[in-house]
VOLOTI-57262 format. One record per residue (C-alpha): y, z, x; residue number from 1. Coordinates in steps of 0.02 Angstrom, whole numbers, padded with zeros to 5 digits. Each point is the difference from the previous one (the first is absolute). Layout:
! VOLOTI-57262
       y       z       x  pavex
       Y       Z       X    NUM
...
This chain:
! VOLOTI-57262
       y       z       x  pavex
   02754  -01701   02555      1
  -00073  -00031  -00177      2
  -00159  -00055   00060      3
  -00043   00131   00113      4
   00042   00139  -00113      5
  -00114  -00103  -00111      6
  -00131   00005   00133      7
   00022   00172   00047      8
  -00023   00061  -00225      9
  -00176  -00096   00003     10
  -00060   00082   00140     11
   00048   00167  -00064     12
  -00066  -00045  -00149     13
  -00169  -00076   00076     14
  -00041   00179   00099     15
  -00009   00110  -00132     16
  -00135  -00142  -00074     17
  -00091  -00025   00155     18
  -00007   00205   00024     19
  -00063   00022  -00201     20
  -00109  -00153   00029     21
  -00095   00076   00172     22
   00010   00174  -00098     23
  -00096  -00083  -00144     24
  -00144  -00085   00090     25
  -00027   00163   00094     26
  -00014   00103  -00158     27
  -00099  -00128  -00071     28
  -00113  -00001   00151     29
  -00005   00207  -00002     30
  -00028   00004  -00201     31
  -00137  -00123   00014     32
  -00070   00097   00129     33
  -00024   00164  -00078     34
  -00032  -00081  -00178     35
  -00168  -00082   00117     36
  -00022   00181   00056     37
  -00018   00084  -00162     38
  -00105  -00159  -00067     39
  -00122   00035   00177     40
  -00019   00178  -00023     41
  -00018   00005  -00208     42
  -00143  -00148   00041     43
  -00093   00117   00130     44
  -00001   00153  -00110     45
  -00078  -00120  -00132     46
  -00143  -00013   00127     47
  -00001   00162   00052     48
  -00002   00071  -00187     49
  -00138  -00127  -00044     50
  -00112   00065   00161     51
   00033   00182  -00011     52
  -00024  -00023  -00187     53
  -00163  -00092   00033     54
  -00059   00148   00140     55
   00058   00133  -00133     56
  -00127  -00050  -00127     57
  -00121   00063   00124     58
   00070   00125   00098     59
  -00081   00156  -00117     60
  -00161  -00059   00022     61
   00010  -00048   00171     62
   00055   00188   00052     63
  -00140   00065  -00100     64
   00122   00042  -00150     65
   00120   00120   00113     66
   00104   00092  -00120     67
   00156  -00056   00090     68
  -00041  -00174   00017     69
  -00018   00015  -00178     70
   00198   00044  -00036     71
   00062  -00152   00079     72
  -00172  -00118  -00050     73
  -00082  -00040  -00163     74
  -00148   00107  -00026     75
  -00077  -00085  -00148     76
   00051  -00161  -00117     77
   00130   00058  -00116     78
   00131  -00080   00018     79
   00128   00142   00021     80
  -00097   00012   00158     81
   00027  -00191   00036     82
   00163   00016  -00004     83
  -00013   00076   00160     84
  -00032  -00154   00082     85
   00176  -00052  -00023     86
   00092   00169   00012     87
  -00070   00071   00167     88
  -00027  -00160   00107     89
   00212  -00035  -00050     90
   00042   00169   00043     91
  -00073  -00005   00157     92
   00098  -00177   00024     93
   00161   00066  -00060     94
   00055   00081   00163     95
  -00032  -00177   00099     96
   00093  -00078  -00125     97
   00161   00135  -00006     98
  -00013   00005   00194     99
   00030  -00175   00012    100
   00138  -00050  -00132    101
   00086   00140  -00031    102
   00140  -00024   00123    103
   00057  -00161  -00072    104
  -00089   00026  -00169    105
   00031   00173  -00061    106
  -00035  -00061  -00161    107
  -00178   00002   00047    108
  -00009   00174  -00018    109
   00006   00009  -00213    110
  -00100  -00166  -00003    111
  -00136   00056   00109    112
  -00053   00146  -00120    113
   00044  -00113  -00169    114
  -00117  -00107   00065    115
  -00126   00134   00035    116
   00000   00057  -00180    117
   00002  -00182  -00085    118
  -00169  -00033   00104    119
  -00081   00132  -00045    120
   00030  -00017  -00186    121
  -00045  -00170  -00007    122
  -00163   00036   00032    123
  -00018   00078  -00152    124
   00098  -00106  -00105    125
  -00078  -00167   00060    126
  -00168   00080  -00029    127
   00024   00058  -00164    128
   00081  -00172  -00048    129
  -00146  -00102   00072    130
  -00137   00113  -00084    131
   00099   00007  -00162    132
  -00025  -00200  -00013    133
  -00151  -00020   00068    134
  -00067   00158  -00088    135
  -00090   00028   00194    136
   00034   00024   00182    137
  -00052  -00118   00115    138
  -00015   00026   00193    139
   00111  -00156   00061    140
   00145   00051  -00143    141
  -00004   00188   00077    142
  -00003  -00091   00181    143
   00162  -00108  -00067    144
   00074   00160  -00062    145
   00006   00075   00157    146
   00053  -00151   00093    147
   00138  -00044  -00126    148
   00061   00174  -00010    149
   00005   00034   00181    150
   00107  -00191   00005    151
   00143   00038  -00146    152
   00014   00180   00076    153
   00068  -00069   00165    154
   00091  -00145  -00086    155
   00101   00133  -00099    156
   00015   00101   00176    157
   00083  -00181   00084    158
   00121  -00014  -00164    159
   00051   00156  -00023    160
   00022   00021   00179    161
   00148  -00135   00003    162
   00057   00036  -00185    163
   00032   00178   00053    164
  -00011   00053  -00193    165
  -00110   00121   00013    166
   00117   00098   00140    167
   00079   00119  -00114    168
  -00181   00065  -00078    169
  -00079   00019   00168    170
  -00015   00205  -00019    171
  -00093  -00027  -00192    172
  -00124  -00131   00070    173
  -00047   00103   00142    174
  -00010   00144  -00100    175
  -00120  -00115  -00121    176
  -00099  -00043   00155    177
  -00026   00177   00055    178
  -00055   00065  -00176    179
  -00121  -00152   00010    180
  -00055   00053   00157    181
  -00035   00159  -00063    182
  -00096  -00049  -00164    183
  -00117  -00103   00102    184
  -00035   00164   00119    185
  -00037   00099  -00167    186
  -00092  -00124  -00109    187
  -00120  -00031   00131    188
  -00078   00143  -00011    189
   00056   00039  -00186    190
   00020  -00146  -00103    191
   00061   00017  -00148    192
  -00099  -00060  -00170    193
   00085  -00166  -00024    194
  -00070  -00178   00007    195
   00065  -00047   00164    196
  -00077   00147   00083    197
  -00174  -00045  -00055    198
  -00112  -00084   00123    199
  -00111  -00119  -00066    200
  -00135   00024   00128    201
  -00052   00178  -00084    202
  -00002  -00069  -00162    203
């Protein structure tokens, strides 16, 4: 009687283990799978960013400088105007990206426009660094710039997007994003009398 009460308490006790084991390995399986999504669609907007970016640099003169093309494209080398190459191309990405990850990611939401602004800005701030030491700015450091930008922009998106830390300041980053969006509409046509507006080409 002893022994198959005994029998009967380590299969009860076994189940539970057997049920939280199985649960675990298809969580696991699930996590692992949407961690590999994020990583797959944060590595494609890289190379889309990087292309678009590329095509950008061109796109005013290759529309005969249309006025339009002009909000959304540089239209000469400042580098204000540069740092369209990483705004526009990931704003045009960003709806790809929410589309795709929001469901199980909603997180992705706040990190998608953090990482908007942070690439942006880094174009400026890595130039400005590089030139500062060098006393010069040289074609394949710009090139990097980009490139390196574009990269820690959607490394920040993948974080964030799993830290979830940015959630609660979604509506301020977006509102940051818009008022970017803005400035860049109005300083292309009227840029202001600052440094970063000037464009070396004239000069």
């Amino acid at each position: 009687m002893e022994k198959k009460l005994s029998k009967k308490t380590i299969d009860f006790t076994c189940a539970p283990a057997k049920i939280l084991k199985h649960f675990y390995w298809h969580t696991s399986i699930l996590r692992k799978y949407y961690d590999n999504n994020i990583k797959k669609y944060t590595l494609f907007g890289v190379f889309f960013v990087l292309i678009t970016g590329t095509l950008f640099h061109f796109l005013y003169d290759w529309t005969n400088q249309n006025s339009f093309i002009g909000l959304i494209a540089p239209v000469n080398e400042s580098i204000w105007e540069h740092m369209k190459l990483v705004f526009f191309p990931m704003l045009l990405y960003s709806p790809i990206l929410s589309q795709k990850l929001k469901e199980n990611h909603p997180c992705i939401i706040s990190a998608i426009a953090f990482g908007i602004l942070l690439g942006t800005f880094l174009i400026p701030i890595l130039f400005y660094t590089y030139t500062s030491i060098l006393g010069k700015n040289i074609f394949l450091f710009d090139l990097a710039t980009f490139i390196l930008s574009t990269i820690i922009a959607f490394i920040a998106i993948y974080l964030f997007t799993l830290s979830c830390k940015l959630q609660p300041y979604t509506i301020l980053l977006y509102g940051l994003l818009l008022l970017l969006f803005l400035c860049f509409i109005l300083f292309t046509g009227n840029p202001p009398d600052f440094s970063i507006f000037d464009d070396p080409a004239a000069s």
